[in-house]
C-alpha positions in Angstrom: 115.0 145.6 56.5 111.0 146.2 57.0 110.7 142.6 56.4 112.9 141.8 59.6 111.5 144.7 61.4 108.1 142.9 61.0 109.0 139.3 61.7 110.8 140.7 65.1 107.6 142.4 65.9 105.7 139.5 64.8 107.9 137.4 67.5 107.9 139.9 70.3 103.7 139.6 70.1 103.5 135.8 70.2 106.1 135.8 73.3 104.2 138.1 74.9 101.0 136.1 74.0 102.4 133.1 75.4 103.6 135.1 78.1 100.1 136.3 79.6 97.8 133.2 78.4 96.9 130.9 81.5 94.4 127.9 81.4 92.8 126.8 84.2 91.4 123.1 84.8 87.9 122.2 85.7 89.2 121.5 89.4 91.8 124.5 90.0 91.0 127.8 91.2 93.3 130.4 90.3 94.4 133.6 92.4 95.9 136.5 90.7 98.6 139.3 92.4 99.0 142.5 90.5 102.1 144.3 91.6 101.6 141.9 95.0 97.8 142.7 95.6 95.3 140.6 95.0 93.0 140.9 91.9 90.7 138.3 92.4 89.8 134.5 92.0 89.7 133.3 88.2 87.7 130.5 87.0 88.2 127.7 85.1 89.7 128.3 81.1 91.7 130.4 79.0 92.4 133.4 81.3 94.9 136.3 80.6 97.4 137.8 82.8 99.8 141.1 82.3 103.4 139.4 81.8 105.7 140.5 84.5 102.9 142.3 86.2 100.2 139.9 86.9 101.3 136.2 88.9 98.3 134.0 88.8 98.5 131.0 91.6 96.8 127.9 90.7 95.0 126.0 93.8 94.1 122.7 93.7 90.3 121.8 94.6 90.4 118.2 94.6 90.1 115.8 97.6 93.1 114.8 99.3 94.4 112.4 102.0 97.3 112.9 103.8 99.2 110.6 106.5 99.6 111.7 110.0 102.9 110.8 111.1 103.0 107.8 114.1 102.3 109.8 117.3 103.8 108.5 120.8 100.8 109.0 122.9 99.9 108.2 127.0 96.4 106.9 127.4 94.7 108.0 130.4 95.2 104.7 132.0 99.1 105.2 131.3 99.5 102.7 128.7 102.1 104.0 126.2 101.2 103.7 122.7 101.8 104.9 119.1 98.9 106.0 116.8 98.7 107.1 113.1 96.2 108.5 111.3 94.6 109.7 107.8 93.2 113.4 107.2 91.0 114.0 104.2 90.9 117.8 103.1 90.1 119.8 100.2 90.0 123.5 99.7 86.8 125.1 99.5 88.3 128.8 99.4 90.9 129.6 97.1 91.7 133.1 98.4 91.8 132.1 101.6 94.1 129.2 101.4 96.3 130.8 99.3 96.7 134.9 101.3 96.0 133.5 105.1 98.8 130.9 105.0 101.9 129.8 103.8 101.2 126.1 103.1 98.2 124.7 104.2 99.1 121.2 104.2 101.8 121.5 106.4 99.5 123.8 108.7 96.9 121.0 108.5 99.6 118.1 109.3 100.6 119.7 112.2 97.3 120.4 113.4 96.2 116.8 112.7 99.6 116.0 115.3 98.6 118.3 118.1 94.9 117.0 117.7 95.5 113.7 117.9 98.0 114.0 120.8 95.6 115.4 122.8 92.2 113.5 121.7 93.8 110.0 122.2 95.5 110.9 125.6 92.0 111.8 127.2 90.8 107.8 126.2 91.9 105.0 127.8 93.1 101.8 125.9 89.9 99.8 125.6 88.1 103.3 124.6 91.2 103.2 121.9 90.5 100.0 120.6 87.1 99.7 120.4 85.6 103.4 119.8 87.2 104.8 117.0 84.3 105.9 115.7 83.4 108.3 118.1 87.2 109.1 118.5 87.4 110.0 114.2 84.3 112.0 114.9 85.9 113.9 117.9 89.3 114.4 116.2 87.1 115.0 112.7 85.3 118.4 114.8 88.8 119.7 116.0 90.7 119.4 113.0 88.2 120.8 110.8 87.1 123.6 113.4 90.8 124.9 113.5 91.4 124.8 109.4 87.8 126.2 108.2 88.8 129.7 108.8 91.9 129.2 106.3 89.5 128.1 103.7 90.3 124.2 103.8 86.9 121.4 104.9 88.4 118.5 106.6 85.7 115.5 105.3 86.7 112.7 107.5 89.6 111.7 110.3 90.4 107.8 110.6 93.0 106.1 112.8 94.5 104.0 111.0 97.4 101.8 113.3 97.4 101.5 117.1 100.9 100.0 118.3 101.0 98.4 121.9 103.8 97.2 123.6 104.9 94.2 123.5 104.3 93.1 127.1 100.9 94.8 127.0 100.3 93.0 123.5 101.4 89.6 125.6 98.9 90.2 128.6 96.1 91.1 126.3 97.0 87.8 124.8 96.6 85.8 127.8 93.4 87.7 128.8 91.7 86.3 125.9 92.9 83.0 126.3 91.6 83.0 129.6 88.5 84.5 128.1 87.9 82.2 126.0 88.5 79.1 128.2 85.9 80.5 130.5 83.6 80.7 128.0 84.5 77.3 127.1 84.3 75.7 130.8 80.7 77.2 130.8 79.1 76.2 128.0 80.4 72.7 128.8 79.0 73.0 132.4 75.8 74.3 130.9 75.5 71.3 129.1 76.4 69.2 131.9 73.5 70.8 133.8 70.9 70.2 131.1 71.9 66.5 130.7 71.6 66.0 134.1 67.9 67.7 134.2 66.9 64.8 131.1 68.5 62.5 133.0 66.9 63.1 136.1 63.4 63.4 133.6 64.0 59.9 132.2 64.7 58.6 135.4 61.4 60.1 136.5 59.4 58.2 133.7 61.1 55.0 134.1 60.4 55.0 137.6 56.9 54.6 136.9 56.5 51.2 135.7 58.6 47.9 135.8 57.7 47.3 131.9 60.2 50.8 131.1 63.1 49.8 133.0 62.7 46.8 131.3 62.5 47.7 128.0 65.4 50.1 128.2 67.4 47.1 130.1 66.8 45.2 127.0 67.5 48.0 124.7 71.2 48.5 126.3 71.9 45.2 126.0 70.7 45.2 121.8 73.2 48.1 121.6 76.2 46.8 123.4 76.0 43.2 121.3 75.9 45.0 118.6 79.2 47.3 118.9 81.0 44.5 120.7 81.8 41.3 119.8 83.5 40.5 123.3 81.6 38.5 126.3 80.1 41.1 128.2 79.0 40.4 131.8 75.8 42.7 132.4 74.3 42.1 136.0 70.5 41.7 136.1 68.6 43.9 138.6 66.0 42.3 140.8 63.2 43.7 139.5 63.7 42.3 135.9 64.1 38.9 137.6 60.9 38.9 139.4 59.5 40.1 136.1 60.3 36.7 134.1 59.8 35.1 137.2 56.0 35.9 136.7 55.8 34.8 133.3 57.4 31.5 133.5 54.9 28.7 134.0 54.3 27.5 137.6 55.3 30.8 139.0 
């Protein structure tokens, strides 16, 4: 009888032990309600609790990223589009995040909605497209100015998708066709222009002389019986003429 007596006390102790021993990981905080009051932030390790007294909430300090749901939003040049994002958060206060609200990554979703709502629908769609990085900064500062008094740091805001329609997505299309065949039509008319200012160089230095004009006559004539094996007629200009004329004898 004293031997059972002992083994039930024996059991009631190690339940009890098991009961009130907590252990806390290197990146949990935890927070512990006596009789629903707060008692304080514990640290990391073996702590001990009062079974069916003490509750001891364990809060996750790690980084983490969460997805902003796709957002309909109306630039301020009234171009419908839909924008989602990526909010990375930790909690830097324990307490804070666990007494002043319920769940603070919904809170933080919905303030990462409302924020990105308005922020987006104050740009227009070229501002959208080509400064995000002043818009993640802007929507970074709102975000993390509405959570830090709940105990949570936002570290960075990114937009991650912008959807367009898809007749906007078809006009921007053709705009940068057309861009890019202006581009084209002017680099080829800038090389036009510069071949004509050689041209009218060469000419220039040819002009000088009747020995030049010759020489390059004679050069054309090298290259087209070499790439051709066809009879070519190649009219002589006057000046050549008179040229051999000179040298022949009796001139």
């Amino acid at each position: 009888m004293t031997w059972e007596i002992g083994g039930g006390v024996t059991l009631v102790v190690i339940v009890l032990l098991a009961a009130s021993l907590r252990v806390l990981a290197q990146y949990e905080r935890g927070v512990v309600f006596r009789l629903g009051k707060v008692r304080g932030e514990r640290q990391p390790g073996l702590q001990f609790i009062w079974p069916g007294i003490d509750r001891l909430v364990k809060v996750s300090l790690r980084l983490e990223a969460m997805d902003v749901p796709k957002q309909d939003v109306i630039t301020r040049d009234n171009v419908p589009v839909r924008v989602n994002a990526v909010v990375f958060f930790r909690v830097k206060d324990a307490l804070s995040a666990t007494i002043d609200v319920k769940n603070y990554t919904v809170v933080t979703s919905q303030r990462a909605q409302t924020a990105l709502r308005s922020v987006l629908g104050g740009a227009d769609l070229d501002g959208l497209l080509t400064e995000r990085l002043m818009l993640n900064h802007r929507l970074e500062e709102i975000i993390g100015g509405a959570m830090e008094p709940i105990g949570i740091n936002v570290e960075g805001v990114e937009i991650k998708d912008v959807e367009l329609p898809e007749g906007m997505q078809r006009a921007m299309a053709r705009q940068a066709e057309a861009e890019r065949e202006r581009r084209a039509k002017v680099i080829a008319a800038e090389g036009e222009f510069q071949a004509a200012e050689q041209f009218a160089a060469a000419a220039v230095i040819l002009d000088r002389t009747n020995s030049g004009l010759q020489l390059r006559y004679l050069q054309t004539l090298t290259e087209i019986a070499a790439e051709h094996n066809s009879t070519t007629i190649f009219p002589l200009p006057m000046e050549l003429l008179r040229a051999f004329g000179k040298l022949a004898p009796g001139s």
